[in-house]
Structures are given as structure tokens and as C-alpha cells.
C-alpha positions as CSV (number, residue, x, y, z in Angstrom):
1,X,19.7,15.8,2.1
2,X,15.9,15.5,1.2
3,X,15.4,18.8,2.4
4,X,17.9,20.3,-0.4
5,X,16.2,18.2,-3.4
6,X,12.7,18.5,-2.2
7,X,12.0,22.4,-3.7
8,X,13.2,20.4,-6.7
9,X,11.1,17.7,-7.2
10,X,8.1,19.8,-6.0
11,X,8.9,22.3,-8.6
12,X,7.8,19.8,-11.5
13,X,4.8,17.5,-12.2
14,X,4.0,14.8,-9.2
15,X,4.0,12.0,-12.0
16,X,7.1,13.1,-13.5
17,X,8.7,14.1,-10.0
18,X,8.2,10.4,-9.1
19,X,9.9,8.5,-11.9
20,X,12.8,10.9,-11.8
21,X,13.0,9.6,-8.1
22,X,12.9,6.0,-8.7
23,X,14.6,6.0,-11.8
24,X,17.5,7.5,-9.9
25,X,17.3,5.0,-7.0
26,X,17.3,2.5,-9.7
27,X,20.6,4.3,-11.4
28,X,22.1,4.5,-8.0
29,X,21.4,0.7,-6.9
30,X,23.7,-0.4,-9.9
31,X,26.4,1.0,-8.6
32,X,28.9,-1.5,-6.5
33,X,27.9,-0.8,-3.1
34,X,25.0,1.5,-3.2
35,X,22.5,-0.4,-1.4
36,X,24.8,-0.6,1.3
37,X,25.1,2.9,1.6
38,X,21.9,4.0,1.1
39,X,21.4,1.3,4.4
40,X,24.1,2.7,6.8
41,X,22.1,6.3,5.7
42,X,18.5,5.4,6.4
43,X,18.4,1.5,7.7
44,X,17.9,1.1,11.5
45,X,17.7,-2.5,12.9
46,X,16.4,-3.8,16.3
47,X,15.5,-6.3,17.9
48,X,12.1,-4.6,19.3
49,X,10.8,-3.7,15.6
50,X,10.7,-7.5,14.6
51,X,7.0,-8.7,14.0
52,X,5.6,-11.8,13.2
53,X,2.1,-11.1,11.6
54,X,0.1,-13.4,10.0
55,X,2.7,-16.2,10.1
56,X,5.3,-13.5,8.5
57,X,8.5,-12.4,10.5
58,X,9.3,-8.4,9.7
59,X,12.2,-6.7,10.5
60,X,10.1,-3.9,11.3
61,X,6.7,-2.7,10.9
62,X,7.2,0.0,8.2
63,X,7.0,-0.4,5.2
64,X,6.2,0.9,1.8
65,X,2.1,1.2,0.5
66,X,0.8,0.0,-2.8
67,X,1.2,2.6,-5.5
68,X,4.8,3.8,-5.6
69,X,6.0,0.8,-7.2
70,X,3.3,-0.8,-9.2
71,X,5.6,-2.8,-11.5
72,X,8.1,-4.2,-9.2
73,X,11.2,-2.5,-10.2
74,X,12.0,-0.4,-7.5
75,X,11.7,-3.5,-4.6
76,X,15.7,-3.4,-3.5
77,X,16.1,0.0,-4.0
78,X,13.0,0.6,-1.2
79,X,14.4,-2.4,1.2
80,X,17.9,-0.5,1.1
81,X,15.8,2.9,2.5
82,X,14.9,0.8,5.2
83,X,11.4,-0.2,4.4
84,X,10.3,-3.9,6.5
85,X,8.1,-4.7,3.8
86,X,7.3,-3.7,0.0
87,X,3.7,-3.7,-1.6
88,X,4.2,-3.6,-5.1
89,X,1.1,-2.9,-7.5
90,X,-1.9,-2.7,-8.0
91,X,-1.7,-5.3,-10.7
92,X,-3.9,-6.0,-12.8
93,X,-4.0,-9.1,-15.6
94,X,-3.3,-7.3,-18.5
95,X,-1.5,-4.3,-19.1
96,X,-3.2,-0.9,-19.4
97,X,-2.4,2.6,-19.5
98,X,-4.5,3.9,-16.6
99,X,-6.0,7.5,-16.4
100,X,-5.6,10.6,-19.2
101,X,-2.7,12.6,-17.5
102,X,-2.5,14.8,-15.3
103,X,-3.4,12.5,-12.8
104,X,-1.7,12.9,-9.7
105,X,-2.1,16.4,-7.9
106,X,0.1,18.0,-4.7
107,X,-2.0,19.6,-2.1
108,X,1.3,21.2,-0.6
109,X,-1.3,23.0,1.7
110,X,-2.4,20.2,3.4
111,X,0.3,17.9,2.8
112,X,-1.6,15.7,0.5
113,X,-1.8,14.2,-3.1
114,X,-5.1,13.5,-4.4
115,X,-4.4,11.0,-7.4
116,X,-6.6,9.3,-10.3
117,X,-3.8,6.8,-12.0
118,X,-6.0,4.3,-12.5
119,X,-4.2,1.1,-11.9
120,X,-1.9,2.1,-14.8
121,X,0.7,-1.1,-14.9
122,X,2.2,-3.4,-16.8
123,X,0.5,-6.3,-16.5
124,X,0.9,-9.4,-13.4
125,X,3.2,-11.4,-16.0
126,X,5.6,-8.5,-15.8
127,X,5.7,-8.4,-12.3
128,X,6.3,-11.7,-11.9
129,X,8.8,-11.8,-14.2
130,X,10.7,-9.0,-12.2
131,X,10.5,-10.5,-8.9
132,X,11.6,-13.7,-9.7
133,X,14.7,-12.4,-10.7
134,X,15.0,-10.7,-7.1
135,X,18.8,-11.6,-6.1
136,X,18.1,-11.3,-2.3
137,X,15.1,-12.0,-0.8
138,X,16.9,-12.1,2.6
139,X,14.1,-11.1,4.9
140,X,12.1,-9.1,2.4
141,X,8.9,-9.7,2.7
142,X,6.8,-8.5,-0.3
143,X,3.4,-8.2,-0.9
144,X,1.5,-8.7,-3.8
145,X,-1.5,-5.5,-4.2
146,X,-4.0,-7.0,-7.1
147,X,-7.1,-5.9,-9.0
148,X,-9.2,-5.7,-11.9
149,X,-8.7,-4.6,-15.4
150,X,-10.7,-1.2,-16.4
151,X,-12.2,-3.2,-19.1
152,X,-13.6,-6.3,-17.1
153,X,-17.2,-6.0,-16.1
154,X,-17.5,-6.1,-12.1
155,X,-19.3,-10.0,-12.6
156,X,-16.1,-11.3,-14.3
157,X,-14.1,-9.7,-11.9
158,X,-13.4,-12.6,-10.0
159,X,-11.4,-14.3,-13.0
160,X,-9.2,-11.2,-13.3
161,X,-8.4,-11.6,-9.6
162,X,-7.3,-15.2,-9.6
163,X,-5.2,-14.8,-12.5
164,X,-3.1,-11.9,-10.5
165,X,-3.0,-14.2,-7.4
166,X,-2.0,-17.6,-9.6
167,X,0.4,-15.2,-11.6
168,X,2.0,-13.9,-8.6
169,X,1.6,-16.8,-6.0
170,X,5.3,-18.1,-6.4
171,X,6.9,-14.8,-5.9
172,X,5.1,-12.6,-3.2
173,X,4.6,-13.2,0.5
174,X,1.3,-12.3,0.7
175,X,-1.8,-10.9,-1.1
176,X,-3.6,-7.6,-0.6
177,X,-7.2,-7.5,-2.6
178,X,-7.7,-4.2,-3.5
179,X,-12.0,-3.6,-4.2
180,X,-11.8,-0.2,-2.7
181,X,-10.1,2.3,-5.3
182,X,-12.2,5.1,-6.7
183,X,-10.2,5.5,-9.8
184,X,-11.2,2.6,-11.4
185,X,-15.1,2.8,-12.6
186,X,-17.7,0.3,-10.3
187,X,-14.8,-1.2,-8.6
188,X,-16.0,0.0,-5.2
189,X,-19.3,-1.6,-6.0
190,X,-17.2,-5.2,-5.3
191,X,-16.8,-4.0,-1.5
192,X,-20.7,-4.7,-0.9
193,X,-21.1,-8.2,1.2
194,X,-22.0,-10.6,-0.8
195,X,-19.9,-9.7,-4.2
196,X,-16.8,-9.5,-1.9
197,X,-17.6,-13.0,0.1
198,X,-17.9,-14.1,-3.3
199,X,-14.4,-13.1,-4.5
200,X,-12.2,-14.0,-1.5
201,X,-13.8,-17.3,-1.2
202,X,-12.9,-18.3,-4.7
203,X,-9.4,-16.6,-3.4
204,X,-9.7,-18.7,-0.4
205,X,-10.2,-22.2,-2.6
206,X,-7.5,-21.8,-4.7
207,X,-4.8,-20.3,-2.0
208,X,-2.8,-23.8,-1.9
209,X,0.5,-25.1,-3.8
210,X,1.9,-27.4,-3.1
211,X,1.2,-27.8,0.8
212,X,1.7,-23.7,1.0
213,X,-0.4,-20.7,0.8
214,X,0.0,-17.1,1.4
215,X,-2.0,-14.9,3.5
216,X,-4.6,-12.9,1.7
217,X,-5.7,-9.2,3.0
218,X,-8.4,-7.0,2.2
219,X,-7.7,-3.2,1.5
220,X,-10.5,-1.4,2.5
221,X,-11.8,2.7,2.1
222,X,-12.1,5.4,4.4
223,X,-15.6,6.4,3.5
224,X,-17.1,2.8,5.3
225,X,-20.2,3.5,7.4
226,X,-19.5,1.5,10.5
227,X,-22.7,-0.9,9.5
228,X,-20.3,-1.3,6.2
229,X,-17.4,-1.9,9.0
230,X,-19.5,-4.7,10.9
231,X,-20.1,-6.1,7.4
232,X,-16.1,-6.2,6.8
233,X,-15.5,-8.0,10.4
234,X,-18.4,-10.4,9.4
235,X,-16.6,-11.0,6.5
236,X,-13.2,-11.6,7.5
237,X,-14.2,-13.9,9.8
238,X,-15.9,-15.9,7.6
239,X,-13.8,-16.2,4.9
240,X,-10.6,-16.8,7.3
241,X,-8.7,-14.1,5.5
242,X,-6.0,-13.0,7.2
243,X,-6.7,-9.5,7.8
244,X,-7.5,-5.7,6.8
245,X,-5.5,-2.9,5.2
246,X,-7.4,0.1,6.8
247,X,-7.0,2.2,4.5
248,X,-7.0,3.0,1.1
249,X,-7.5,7.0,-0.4
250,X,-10.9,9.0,0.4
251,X,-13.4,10.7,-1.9
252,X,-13.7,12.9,1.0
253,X,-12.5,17.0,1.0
254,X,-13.6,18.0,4.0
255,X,-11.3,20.6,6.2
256,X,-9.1,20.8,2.7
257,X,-7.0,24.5,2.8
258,X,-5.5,24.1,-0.7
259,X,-7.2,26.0,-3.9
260,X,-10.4,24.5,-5.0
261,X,-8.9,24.1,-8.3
262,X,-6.5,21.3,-6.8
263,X,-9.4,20.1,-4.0
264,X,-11.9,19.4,-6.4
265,X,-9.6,17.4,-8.8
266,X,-11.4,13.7,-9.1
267,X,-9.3,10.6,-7.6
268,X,-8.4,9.6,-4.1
269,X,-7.4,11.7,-1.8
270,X,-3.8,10.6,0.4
271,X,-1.9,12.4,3.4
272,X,-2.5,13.9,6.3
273,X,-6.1,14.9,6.0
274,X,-7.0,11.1,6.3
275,X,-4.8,10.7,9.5
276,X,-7.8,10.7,11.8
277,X,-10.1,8.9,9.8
278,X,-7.7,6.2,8.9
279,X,-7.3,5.5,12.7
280,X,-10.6,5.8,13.7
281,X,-11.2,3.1,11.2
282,X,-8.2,1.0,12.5
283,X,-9.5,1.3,16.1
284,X,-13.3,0.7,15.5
285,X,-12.2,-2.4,13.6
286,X,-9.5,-3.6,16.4
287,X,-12.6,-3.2,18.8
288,X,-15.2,-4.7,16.9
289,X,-13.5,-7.9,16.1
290,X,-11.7,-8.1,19.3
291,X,-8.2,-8.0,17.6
292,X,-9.4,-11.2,16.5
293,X,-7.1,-10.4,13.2
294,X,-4.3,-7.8,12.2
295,X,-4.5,-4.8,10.8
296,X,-2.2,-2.6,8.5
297,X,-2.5,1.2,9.2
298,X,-1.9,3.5,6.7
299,X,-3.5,6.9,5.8
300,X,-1.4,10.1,7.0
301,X,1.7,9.4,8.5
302,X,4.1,12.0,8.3
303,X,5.7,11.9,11.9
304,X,7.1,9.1,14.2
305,X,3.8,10.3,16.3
306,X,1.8,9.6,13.5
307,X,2.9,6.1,13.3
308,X,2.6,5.3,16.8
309,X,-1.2,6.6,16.6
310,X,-1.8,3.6,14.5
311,X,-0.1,0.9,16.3
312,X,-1.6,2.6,19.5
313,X,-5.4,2.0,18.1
314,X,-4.5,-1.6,17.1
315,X,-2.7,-2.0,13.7
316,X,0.2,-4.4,13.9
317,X,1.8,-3.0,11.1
318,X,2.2,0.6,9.4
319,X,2.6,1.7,5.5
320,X,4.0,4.7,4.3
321,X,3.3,6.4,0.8
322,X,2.2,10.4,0.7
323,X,4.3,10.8,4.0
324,X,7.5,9.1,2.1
325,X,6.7,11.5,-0.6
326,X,6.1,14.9,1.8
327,X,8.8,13.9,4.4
328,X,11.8,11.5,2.6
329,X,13.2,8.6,3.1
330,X,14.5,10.0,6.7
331,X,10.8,9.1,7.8
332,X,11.2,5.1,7.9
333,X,14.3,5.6,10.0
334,X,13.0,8.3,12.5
335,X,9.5,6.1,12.9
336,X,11.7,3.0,13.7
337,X,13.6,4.6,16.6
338,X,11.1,6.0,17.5
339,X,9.2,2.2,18.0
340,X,12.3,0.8,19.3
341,X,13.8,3.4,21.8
342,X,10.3,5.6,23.1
């Protein structure tokens, strides 16, 4: 079916394309019995995808990246596709706006998206708000993607931070600490060593309620050197996060065979030209650390294959977001057979 709508959607603006996607999910899960269809469609359940990372039990280890629902109103809807786990965000404290459109960019030829959004969201309250008011939480696990406000110089950032991760504590199952988007000015500056010990310690001290706390990940960029790699081991060890999200959109263009006019666009660059990179990351990490913690892989999958690439190298878990867009929710489906059944 994707394959009859996709021409569509691709025939209008990315940003526009993707709320007249969700919106319609959202439409479509109102309706008695939706979500059960749209499970017998796209859902597949075994007992070889169930994971237990980080103290969290999955269903299966695919599930949906930061990005595509930053406001949490699409988390349901995304479980009914199939999806193990939902990352909603990246949230900031307050509500802002995000980039001047247009912001997001196809790169049909290479099966990519190069986006500048700019953390544009409504706010951590909002969010919180939303997924409270989840009606099944029924193994869904949900994970919480927060940053810093545009506004917020990078030596208040830590503030910003902790009032996204005391906003959200109740209502996710873990964090993700994004430091590593290039959309947002100086933020990248906050993945240096001792600014980003700084900030997940002072996550660290207050990641307690009540006899419970949630495990805390770091989302890291493609464009590390490995000495910036050693530096991220270093660190995760000796903050006791939990683990690494390897990896977030590259400034990069290399190999790119779309027009300059769309290759040059600023932002992040998603899809399949980070495939390789992503997992080289995944696996110099997984080697350097000795799998001493897990790893989420995402970057470029658009194939079953693609997916097994990254478990192969030594994530424990896989996210999907430009390969969702490129290849439809028949993706989650064919990637989870594929895990389960060889």
C-alpha cells in the first residue's frame, strides 16, 4: 500500500508530507478498532525479538528515532505499526518555533533527508501532559529525547536539561541526552569532555524518585574522531550512564549524487549515506569498551540487512527514522522477521 501513496507524499514539501502522515494515523487511530488493524497489518511478535536492555524488557528491538514525533502525539499510533519502542522529542523546556522553513530537504537520489528543524516543539510540559494521558502503556516502552532551548547560553545549559528530565521523569522509560545536533547553534560544543561530564553528572545526581530512576543515554554524532570516541567510552564509564545512541545526523556530504542545490542545504544529513559510518561508529565503540554498555544503532537502515549490520557490529537495539520515511511502515515488520526467523 505504501508503494501506491508514496509518489504522493513525495510529490509535496517533506514538512508538510509528514504532518499529513501523522495527522492521518492520528485520524485513523480514533476510529474503533484501528490500532488493531493497523497491528494484524504491520505488527510481528516473537519470542526471539524480546530484549532486555538496560533493565528494560522490549518486544523487539526496532523502534522509532527521535524526530518524527517530537510532541508525543503520535506514540499509539507508531506502537500499532509495530515499533518496540518510541523516542519522542527532542524537547526542549520551553516552547519554540525551531528553524525558518523550508527546513527539511529529500535527497530522493540518495535516499536521504538532510533537515535543519531546529528542535521546533512544544515545550516538555506539553509532552508530559500528553503521555500521561497514554491509555495503554502495555509494554511500550518510551523514551524521553531532551535538549536545550535556542535561547539558553551553552553554561546554563545544564538547567534547561534537568528541567526536561524532572518534567518528563514520571512518564518516560528512559532518557536520551541529545548534545550532538547541528541545528541548534553551539550545542555540539556540550559534547567536549569535560562540559558533557558536567551535564550528565548533574543528570546522574538527580536520577532518583522515590527509590526509582531511569536509565539515561547519550546521543552522540557521526563526525567523532576516534580520540573524541575514547573520550565518549571514558565518559560513560564514569558517569555510569547507561549507554550510547550511535548516531545522530552528519555535517558530512561526501559520495552525495543528488543536485548540489539540495547537498549543500545546511542541517543534518539522515539515510543511507550514514549507513557505514553509523556502524563503524557502533563497532569501534562495542570494541573499545568491551561491550561494557549497550548501544542503539541508527543511521541508514532501509533493509532488514541494514538492521542486522548494526546488531552484527554490537548495537543491542536499532532505530528507524529516514528509512521509515523512504521504505514505509512495512520496514519494522520485514526487519523483525528477518531477526526472528534468519
Amino acid at each position: 500500500m505504501y508503494k501506491l501513496v508514496k509518489p504522493l507524499l513525495f510529490g509535496i514539501d517533506p514538512e508538510a508530507a509528514h504532518h499529513t502522515v501523522s495527522g492521518g494515523l492520528k485520524s485513523l487511530g480514533k476510529l474503533p478498532g484501528s490500532k488493531r488493524l493497523l497491528r494484524s497489518l504491520y505488527g510481528y511478535d516473537h519470542p526471539k525479538l524480546e530484549r532486555e536492555v538496560f533493565g528494560l524488557k522490549f518486544k523487539n528491538p526496532v523502534g522509532l528515532a527521535a524526530g518524527f514525533d517530537k510532541n508525543a502525539e503520535y506514540v499509539e499510533e507508531m506502537a500499532a505499526l509495530g515499533f518496540g519502542f518510541v523516542e519522542i522529542g527532542t524537547v526542549t523546556p520551553r516552547p519554540q518555533p525551531g528553524n525558518d522553513k523550508p527546513r527539511l530537504f529529500r535527497l530522493v537520489e540518495d535516499n536521504a533527508l538532510v533537515n535543519r528543524m531546529g528542535f521546533n516543539n512544544q515545550g516538555a510540559d506539553v509532552a508530559a501532559t500528553r503521555l500521561s494521558h497514554l491509555k495503554d502503556r502495555k509494554q511500550l516502552i518510551i523514551g524521553g529525547n531532551i535538549g536545550k532551548n535556542k535561547a539558553t547560553a551553552n553554561e546554563d545549559a545544564v538547567s534547561d536539561y534537568i528541567k526536561c528530565f524532572d518534567a518528563l521523569f514520571d512518564v518516560v522509560d528512559y532518557f536520551v541526552v541529545n548534545v550532538s545536533s547541528p541545528n541548534t547553534p553551539g550545542l555540539r560544543a556540550l559534547q567536549e569532555k569535560q562540559p558533557l561530564m558536567h551535564l550528565l553528572n548533574a543528570l546522574q545526581q538527580r536520577n532518583s524518585k522515590q527509590g526509582i530512576s531511569r536509565p539515561i543515554l547519550l546521543k552522540i554524532a557521526p563526525d567523532l574522531s576516534n580520540n573524541q570516541l575514547d573520550d565518549v567510552v571514558e565518559i560513560v564509564l564514569a558517569t555510569g550512564i547507561s549507554g550510547v545512541i550511535a548516531t545522530n545526523t552528519t555535517i558530512s556530504r561526501d559520495g552525495l549524487k543528488s543536485p548540489m542545490a539540495l547537498a549543500s542545504e545546511a542541517g543534518g544529513l539522515s539515510g543511507k549515506p550514514l549507513a557505514e559510518r553509523s556502524t563503524a561508529v557502533i563497532r569501534y565503540l562495542a570494541a573499545k569498551s568491551g561491550n561494557a554498555f549497550p548501544i542503539i544503532g541508527v543511521g541508514g537502515i532501509h533493509s532488514p540487512e541494514d538492521a542486522l549490520e548494526k546488531l552484527e557490529a554490537g548495537a543491542a537495539l536499532v532505530q528507524l527514522y529516514t528509512g521509515f520515511i523512504y521504505e514505509g511502515p512495512g520496514l519494522i515488520k520485514r526487519i523483525c522477521k528477518k531477526i526472528a526467523l534468519g
